[in-house]
N, C-alpha and C positions, 0 to 999 in steps of 0.2 A: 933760454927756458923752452920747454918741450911745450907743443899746444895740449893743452887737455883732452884726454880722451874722450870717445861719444859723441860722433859726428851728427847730427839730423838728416842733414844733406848725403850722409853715407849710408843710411839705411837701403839695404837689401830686402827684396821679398823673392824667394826662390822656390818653385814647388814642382815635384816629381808624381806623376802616376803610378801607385801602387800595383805591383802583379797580383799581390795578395794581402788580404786582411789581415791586420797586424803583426806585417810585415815592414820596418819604416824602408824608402829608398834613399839614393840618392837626388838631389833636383835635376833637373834636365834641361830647366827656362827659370831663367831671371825674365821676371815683369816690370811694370810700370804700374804701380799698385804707389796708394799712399793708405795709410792705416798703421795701426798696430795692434800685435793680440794682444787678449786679457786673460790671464791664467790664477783660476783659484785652486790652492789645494786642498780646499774642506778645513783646513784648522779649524778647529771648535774646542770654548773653552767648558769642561763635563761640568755637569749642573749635580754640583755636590754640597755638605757642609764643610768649611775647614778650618772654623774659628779667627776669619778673618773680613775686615769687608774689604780686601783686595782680591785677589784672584794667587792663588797659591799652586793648586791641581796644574799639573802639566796640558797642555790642549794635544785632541789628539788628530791624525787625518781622517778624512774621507774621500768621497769619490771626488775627483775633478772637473771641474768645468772650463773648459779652455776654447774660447770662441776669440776670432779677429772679423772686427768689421772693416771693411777692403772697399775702394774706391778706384775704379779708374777712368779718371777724365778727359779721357781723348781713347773712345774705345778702337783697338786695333781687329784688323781681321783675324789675324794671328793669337788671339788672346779670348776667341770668342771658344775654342774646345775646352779651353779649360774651365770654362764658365756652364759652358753649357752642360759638359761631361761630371761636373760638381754636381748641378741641379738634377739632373735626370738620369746617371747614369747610364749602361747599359753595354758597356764598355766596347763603344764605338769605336772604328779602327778606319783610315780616309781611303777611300778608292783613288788608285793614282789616275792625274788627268794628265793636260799638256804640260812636260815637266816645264818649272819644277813644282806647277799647282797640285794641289789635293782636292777631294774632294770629300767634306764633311756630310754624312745626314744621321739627324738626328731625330727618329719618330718614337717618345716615351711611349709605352702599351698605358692600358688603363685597364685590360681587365684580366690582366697578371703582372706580375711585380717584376721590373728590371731590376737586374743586379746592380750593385751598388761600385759606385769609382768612387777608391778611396786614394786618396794623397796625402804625401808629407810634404809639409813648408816649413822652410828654415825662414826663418827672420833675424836682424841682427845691424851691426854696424862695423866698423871700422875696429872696436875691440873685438877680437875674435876668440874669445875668451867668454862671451857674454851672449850667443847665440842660441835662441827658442831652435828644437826639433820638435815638432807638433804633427803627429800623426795619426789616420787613419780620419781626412780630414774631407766633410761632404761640406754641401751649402745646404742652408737651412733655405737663404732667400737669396734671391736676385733682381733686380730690377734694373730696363733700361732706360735710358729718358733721350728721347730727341728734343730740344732746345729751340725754343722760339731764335730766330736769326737764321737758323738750317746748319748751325755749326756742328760740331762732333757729337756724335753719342757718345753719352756716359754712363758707366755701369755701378753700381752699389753692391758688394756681397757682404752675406755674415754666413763665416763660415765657423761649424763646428768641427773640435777632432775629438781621439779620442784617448790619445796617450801626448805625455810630456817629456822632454827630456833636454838638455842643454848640454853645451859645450863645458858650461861652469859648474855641472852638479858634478858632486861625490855620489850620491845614492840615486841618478837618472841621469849616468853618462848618455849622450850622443852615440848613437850607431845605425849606420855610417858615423862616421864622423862628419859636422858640419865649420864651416859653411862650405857646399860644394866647391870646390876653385872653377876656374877657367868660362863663370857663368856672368855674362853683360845684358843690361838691357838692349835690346835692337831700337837702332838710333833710325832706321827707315824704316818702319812697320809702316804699311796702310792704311790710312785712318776709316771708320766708319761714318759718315758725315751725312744728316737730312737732309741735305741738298741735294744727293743723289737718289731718294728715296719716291720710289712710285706708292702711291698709298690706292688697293682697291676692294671694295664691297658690293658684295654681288650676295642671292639668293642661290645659287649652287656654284662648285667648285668650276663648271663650264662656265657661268656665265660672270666668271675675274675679269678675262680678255676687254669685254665692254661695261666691265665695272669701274674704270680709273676713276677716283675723284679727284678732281681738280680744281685748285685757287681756293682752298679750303682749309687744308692740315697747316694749323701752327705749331704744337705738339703733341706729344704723346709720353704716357708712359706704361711701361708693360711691367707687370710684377708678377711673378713665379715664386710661390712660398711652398713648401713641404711639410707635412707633420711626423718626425724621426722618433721614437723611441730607443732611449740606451736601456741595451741591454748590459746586462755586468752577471758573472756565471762564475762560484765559488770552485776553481780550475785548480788551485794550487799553486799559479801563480806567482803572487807574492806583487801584486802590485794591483793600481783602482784601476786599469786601461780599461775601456769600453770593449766588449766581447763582440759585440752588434750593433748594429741599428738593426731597426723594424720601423720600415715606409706605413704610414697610417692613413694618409692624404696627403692629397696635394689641393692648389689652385691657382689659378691663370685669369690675371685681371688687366685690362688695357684701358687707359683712358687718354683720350684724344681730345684737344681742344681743337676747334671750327671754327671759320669764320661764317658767317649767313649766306647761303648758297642754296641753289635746288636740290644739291644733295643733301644738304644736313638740317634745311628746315623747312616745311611746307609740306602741302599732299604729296605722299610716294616717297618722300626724303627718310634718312637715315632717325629723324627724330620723329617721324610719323611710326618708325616700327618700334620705336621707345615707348608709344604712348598708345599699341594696340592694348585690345581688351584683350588678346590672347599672344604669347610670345611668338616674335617673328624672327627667326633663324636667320643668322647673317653668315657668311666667309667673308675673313677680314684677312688680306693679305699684304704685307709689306715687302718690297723688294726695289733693295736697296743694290745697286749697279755701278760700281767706282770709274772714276775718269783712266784709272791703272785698271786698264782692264789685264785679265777678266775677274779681277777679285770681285767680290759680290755676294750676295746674303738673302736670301729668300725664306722669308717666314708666315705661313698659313695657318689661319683656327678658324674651325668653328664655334662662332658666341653671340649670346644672347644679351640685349640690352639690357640694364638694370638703373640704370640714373641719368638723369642729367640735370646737369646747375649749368647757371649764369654768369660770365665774367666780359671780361674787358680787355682789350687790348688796345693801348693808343687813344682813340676816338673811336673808336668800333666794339659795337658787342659782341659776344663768342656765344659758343654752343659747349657745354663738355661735357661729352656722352662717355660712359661709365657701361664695358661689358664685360663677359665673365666669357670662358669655353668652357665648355663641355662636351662628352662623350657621345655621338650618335652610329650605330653601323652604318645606320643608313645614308653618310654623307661621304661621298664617295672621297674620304681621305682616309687615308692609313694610319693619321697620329693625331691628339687632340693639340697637337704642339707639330708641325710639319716644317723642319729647318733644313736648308741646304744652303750649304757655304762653299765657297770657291776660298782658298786660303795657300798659304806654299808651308804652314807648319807641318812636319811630319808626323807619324805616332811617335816615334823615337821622341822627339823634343816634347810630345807631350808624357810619355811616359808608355810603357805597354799595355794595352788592354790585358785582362784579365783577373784585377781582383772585384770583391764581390763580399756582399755579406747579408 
């Protein structure tokens, strides 16, 4: 007897950078993703009479909604462009370093609009016959968490796209054809781990150097949301694919649990600028430095405190301060999000820079 088809354990998640707007490609990288999408197609049954109290009227389509929330539990270096290039676009392309590392930066503008990276991700299993193409695919949100113990970070995304199409449909064949072949996940990526993480806070971008805090950081979490509007434009067509997005906002929130320390509570600490009577301007820099060197990940903001609650760890009380970034000229960085990653993914594996919408 044959095993049943529909493996769990065979799920693929495979996703390519688009050159252009609703254009789908093919994938480039198999990840290390657990999730699945959710794909509506608008069925609706029309609000009619029909002499019956069942449902008679045919239902008919509308626009789609097709979003996959996406997890990856042990975040790799290697897996941070696609994350990143999701959320912020701007269709990034890596400076070569000492082969065979790259070198990623990622500075979103704030007071004009990056172009938008858009991607197709196949999803699917061992029937290949039953494979999602889901294109022209941004992330709404992201979030990373470093983990009390100092284990891996892990990332969360909910990604939207804006067309559908399978390997199994008659009326939204696959094109390309999916699933890419020849694409594995990488069994030695890099992990990203808080153990290797220097955590510093300081009142100007000079003064990081002698900002380390120390015997402090249990975790963190950082969240990056967007506000996207779909656009949909009567072209001729013949189908509900999304024509656009249009960026409306954003926002960049980090929260860090503390243990009670001179930096995080008392005169001059981290919760003394929580609790001015006028907002006290922080640079909060995390830079995170692998034992495989030189991979590595440096990330800078400027932000402002807005909370803090009480918790517990073990026998010991925490501190968890709750900031936002935001946009100043005057603080001598170039992005309200300032990323620079050491990584060995090429553009190629991530896909080409250049689409946009």
């Amino acid at each position: 007897m044959s095993p049943i088809a529909g493996f769990v354990r065979l799920r693929k998640h495979q996703f390519g950078r688009q050159a252009d707007f609703g254009t789908k490609v093919e994938a480039t990288r198999a990840y290390p993703f657990s999730g699945t999408p959710s794909v509506d197609l608008g069925w609706t049954d029309p609000e009619v009479d029909v002499g019956s109290v069942d449902p008679m009227a045919a239902p008919y389509r509308g626009a789609i909604d097709a979003t996959a929330s996406l997890t990856a539990p042990a975040l790799a270096y290697n897996d941070l462009p696609l994350m990143l290039s999701g959320i912020f676009g701007g269709a990034v392309a890596p400076a070569p370093g000492a082969p065979p590392f790259q070198e990623w930066t990622h500075e979103p503008a704030s007071t004009t609009v990056d172009s938008i990276d858009a991607f197709t991700y196949e999803f699917g299993d061992d029937v290949t016959t039953d494979w999602f193409q889901l294109g022209d695919g941004i992330l709404e949100s992201l979030e990373f968490a470093g983990p009390e113990g100092l284990g891996p970070l892990t990332a969360s995304m909910s990604w939207r796209f804006g067309s559908v199409a399978s390997s199994g449909s008659t009326d939204s064949p696959d094109s390309p054809a999916v699933p890419t072949a020849g694409l594995s996940v990488a069994t030695d990526d890099t992990i990203v781990y808080l153990k290797d993480c220097t955590l510093s806070i300081a009142d100007t971008v000079a003064g990081l150097g002698a900002g380390v805090v120390t015997d402090a950081l249990h975790s963190f979490s950082l969240k990056i949301a967007q506000e996207v509007d779909q656009k949909r434009f009567a072209n001729g067509t013949k189908s509900f694919d999304v024509s656009a997005y249009g960026r409306t906002g954003r926002s960049i929130e980090l929260e860090c649990t503390f243990a009670k320390t001179a930096d995080t509570v008392g005169i001059g600490s981290e919760s003394d600028a929580w609790m001015s009577d006028t907002t006290v301007p922080r640079i909060i820099q995390f830079l995170f430095s692998s034992t495989d060197t030189p991979y590595g990940w440096t990330v800078t903001m400027p932000m402002r405190y807005y909370t803090r609650s009480e918790g517990e760890i073990g026998g010991n009380t925490t501190v968890v301060l709750t900031a936002h970034a935001y946009w100043d000229p005057d603080v001598n960085l170039d992005s309200i999000f300032q990323s620079a990653l050491i990584n060995e993914l090429t553009e190629a594996e991530l896909g080409l820079a250049g689409s946009g919408s």
